[in-house]
C-alpha positions as CSV (number, residue, x, y, z in Angstrom):
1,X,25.3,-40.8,4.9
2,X,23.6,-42.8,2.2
3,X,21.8,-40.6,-0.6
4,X,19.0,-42.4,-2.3
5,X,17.2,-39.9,-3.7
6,X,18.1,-36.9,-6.0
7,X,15.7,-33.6,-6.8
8,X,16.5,-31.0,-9.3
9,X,14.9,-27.8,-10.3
10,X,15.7,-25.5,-13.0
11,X,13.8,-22.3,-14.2
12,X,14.4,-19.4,-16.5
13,X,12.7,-15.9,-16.7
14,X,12.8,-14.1,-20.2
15,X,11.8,-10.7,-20.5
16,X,10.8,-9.1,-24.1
17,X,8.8,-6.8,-26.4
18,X,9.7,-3.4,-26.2
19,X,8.0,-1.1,-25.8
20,X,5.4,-3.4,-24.3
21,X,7.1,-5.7,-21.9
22,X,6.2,-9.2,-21.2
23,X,7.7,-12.0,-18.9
24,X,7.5,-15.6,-19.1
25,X,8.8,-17.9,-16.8
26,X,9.0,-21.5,-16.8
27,X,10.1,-24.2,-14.8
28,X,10.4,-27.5,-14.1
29,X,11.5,-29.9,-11.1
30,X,12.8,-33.5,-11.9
31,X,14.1,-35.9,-9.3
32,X,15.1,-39.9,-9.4
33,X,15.4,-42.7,-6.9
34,X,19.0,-44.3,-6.9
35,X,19.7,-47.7,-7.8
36,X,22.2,-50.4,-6.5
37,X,25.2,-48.8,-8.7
38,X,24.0,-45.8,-9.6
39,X,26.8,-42.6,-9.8
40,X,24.4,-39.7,-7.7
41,X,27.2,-37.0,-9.5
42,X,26.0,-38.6,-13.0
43,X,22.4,-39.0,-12.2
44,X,22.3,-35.3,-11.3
45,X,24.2,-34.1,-14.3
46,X,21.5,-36.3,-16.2
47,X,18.7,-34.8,-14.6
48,X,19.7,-31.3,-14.9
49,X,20.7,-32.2,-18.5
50,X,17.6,-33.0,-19.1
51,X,15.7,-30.0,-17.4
52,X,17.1,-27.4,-19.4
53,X,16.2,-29.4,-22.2
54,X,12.3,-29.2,-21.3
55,X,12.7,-25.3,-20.4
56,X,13.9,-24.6,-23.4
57,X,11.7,-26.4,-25.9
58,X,8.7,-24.3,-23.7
59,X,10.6,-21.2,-24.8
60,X,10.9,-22.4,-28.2
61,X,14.6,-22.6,-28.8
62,X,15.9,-23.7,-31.8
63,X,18.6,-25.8,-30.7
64,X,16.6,-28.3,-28.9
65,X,16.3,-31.7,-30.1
66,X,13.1,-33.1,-30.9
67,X,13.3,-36.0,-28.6
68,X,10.4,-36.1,-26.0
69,X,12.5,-35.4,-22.6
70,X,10.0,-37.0,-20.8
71,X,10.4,-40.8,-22.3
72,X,14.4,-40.6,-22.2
73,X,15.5,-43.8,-20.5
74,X,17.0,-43.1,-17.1
């Protein structure tokens, strides 16, 4: 079996605001066509790597860096 392709999704639900709840949930789904070379192991790790980046910044998390996820070189 050859895999030439790789998909990954990655979500989060956060509840606050007692008394008064409120959930958000957000999501995202990121996937990349293998090259000649490529290491499908690394290209996930990558891609998940980079999906819990983007959830987090939509939550507002501190930690995140201020790169723009979306034009990081793959």
């Amino acid at each position: 079996m050859k895999v030439n392709s790789i998909q990954v999704t990655y979500g989060e639900l956060r509840s606050s605001g007692y008394p008064s709840f409120s959930n958000r949930r957000y999501e995202v789904t990121l996937s990349a066509v293998l090259q000649d070379g490529d290491i499908p192991e690394d290209v996930r790790r990558k891609l998940t790597d980079t999906a819990k980046g983007i959830v987090k910044r939509e939550f507002g998390d501190n930690d995140v860096q201020g790169q723009s996820f979306m034009e990081t070189p793959f």
